[in-house]
C-alpha positions in Angstrom: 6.9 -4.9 12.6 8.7 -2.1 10.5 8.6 1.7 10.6 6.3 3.6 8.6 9.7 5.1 6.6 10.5 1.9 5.6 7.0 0.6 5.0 7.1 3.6 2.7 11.0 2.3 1.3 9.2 -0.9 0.1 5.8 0.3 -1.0 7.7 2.6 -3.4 9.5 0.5 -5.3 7.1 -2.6 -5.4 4.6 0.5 -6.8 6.9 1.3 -9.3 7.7 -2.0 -10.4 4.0 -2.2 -10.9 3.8 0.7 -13.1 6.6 -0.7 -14.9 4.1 -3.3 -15.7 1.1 -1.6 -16.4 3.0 0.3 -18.8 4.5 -2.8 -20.3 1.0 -4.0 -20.9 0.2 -0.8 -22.2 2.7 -0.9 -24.9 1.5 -4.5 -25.9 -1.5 -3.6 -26.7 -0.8 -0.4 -28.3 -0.3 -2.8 -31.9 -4.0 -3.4 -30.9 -5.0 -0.1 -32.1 -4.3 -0.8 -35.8 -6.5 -3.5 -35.3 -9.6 -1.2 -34.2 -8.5 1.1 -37.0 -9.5 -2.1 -39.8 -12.3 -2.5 -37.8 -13.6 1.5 -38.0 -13.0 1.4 -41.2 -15.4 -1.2 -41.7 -17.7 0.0 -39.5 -17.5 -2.5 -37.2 -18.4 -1.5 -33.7 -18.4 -5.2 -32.0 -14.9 -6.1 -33.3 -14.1 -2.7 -31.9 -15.6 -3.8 -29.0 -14.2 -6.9 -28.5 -10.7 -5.3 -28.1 -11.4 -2.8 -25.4 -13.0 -5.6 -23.2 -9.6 -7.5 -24.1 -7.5 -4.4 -23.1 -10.0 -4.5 -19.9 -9.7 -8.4 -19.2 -5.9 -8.3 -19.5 -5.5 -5.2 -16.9 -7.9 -6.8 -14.3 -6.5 -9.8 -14.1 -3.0 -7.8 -13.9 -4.7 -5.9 -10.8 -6.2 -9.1 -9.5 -3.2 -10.4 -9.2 -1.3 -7.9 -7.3 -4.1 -7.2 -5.1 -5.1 -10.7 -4.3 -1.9 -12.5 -3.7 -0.7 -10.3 -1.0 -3.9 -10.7 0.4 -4.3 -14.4 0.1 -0.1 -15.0 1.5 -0.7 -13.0 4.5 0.9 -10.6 6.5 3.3 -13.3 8.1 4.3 -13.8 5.1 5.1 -10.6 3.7 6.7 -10.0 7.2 8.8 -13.4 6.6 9.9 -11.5 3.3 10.6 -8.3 4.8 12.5 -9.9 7.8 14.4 -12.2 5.2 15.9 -8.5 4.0 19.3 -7.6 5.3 19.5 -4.8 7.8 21.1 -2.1 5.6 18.6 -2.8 3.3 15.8 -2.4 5.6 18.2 1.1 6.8 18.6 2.2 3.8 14.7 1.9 2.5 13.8 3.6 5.5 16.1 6.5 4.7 14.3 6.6 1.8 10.9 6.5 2.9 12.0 9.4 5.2 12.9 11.6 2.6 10.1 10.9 -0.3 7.9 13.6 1.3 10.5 16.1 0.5 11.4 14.5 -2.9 7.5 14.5 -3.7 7.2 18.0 -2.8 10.2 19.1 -4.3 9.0 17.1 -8.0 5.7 19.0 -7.7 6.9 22.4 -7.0 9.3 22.1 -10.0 6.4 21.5 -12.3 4.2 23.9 -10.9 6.5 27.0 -9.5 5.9 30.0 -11.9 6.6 33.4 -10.2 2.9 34.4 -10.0 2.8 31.4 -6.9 5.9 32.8 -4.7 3.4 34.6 -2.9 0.9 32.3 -1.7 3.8 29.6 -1.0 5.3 31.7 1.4 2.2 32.6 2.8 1.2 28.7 3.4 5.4 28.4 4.9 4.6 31.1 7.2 1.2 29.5 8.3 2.7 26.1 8.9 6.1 27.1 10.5 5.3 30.0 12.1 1.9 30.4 13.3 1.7 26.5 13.2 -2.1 26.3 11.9 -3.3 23.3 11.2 -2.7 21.5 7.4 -6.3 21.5 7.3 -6.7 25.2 8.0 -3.8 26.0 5.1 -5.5 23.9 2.9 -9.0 25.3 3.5 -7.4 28.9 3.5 -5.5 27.9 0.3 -8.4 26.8 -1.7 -9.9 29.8 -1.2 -7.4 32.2 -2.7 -7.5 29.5 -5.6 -11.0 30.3 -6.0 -10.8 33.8 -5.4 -7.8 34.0 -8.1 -10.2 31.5 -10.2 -13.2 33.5 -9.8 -11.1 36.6 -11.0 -10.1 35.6 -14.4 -12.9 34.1 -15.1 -14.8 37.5 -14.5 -11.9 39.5 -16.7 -12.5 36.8 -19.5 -16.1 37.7 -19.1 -15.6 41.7 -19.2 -13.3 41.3 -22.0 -15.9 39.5 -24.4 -18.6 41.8 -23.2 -16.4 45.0 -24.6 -16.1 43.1 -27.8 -19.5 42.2 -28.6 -20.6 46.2 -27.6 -18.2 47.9 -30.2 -20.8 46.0 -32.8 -17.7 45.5 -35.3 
């Protein structure tokens, strides 16, 4: 009975709380690793074994848990807790839900903007604001330049060897 923004505003942070956890269980068994270094050294494979179907059995039951008990409460009663929030809660989560598009984007160009790219961002702007194509035309358009640029290096690489091995030195 909520918004998709602030369906978004919870889903975030209940997603991050379990990362927080897989990362916790992570780090727990990281200690196991010495463990599976004895064993290596002894060459033995089942004890080696044995502590990656551990690792396994302790992150499915982790994930069966926070699949199956929002399943097996309900929807009435995830509603129940959503309605039991206060209203500039529920406001405020689906301010930011609004905005994690933009703050996704924004995380993912930082990592990925070289100057090189300028070019083909502003061509994909241009596509979506001005000539509004379709997302699934800029995408389709986009992937090819990224194999035409792919194709490209991978065809200098290939010329570049090639001159090597002919000067025989």
């Amino acid at each position: 009975g909520v918004s998709a923004e602030v369906a978004v505003g919870i889903a975030v942070p209940f997603a991050v709380a379990v990362q927080m956890g897989i990362t916790l269980l992570f780090s727990a068994m990281s200690p196991m690793m010495s463990k599976c270094d004895d064993f290596a050294d002894d060459a033995n494979t089942r004890g080696i074994e044995l502590v990656n179907y551990f690792g396994l059995l302790v992150l499915g039951v982790f994930y069966f848990f926070c699949a199956f008990l929002p399943i097996y409460f309900g929807a009435e009663h995830a509603g129940a807790f959503v309605e039991a929030l206060p209203k500039n809660l529920i406001d405020g989560l689906g301010v930011a839900g609004g905005i994690m598009p933009a703050v996704g984007f924004a995380i993912l160009m930082k990592i990925m903007m070289k100057n090189i790219y300028i070019p083909y961002f502003i061509l994909g702007f241009v596509a979506a604001a001005w000539l509004q194509l379709p997302i699934l035309a800029i995408a389709c358009a986009a992937l090819a330049m990224a194999l035409i640029d792919f194709m490209k290096k991978d065809e200098t690489a290939a010329t570049v060897k090639n001159e090597e091995l002919d000067d025989g030195i």
